[in-house]
C-alpha positions as CSV (number, residue, x, y, z in Angstrom):
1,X,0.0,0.0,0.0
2,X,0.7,3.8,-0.3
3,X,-0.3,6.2,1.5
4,X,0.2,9.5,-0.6
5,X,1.4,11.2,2.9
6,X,3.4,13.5,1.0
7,X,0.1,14.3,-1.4
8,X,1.6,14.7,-4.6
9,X,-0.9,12.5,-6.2
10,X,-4.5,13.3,-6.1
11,X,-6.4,12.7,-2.9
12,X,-7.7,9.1,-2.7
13,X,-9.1,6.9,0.1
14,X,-7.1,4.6,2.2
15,X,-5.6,1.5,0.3
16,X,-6.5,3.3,-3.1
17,X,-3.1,3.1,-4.2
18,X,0.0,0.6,-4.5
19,X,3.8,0.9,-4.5
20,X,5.8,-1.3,-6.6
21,X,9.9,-1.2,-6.3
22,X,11.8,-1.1,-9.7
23,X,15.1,-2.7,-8.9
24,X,18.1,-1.0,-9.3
25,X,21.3,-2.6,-10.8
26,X,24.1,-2.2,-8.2
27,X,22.3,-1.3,-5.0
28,X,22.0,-3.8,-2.1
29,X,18.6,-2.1,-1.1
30,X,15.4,-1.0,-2.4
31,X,16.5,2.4,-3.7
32,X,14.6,5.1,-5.0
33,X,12.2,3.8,-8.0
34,X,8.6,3.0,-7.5
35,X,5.8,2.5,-9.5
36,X,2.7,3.7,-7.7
37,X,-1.0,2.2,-9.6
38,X,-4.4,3.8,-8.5
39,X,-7.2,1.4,-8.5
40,X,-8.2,-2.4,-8.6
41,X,-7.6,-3.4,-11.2
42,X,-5.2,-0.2,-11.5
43,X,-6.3,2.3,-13.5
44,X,-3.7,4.7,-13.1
45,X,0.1,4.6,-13.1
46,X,2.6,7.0,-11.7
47,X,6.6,6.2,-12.1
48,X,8.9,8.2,-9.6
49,X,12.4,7.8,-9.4
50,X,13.3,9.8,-6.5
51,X,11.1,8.2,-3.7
52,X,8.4,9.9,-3.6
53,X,10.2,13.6,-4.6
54,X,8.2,13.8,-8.0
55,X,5.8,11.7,-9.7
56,X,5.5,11.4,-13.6
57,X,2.2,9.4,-15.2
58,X,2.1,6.6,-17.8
59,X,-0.1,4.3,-19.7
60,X,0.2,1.1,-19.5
61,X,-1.5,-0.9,-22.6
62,X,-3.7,-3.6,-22.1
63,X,-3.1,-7.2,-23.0
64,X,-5.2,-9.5,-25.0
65,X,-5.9,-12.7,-23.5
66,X,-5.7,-15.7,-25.4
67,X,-8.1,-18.7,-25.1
């Protein structure tokens, strides 16, 4: 979960949003890149690469599932 404390995405309830860490080649933690989604299923998408310092949107394209 994410909790938008630092409210640079729009203003959702509680467990609206979800934090995803992008790995980062070379560090022995976490680091700094997230994906954040809004929604279930997510509807919207946010990539920061600076924890939390800025957020930039993105589309991610659906999938067509095969039978």
């Amino acid at each position: 979960m994410f909790a938008n404390r630092e409210g640079r995405l729009p203003s959702r309830p509680r467990g609206h949003y979800r934090e995803y860490t992008v790995p980062t080649p070379g560090l022995p933690h976490r680091g700094e890149r997230r994906i954040v989604t809004g929604g279930d299923p997510p509807a919207k998408w946010y990539y920061t690469a600076d924890h939390y310092g800025s957020f930039r949107s993105f589309e991610v394209q659906a999938r067509e599932v095969r039978r």
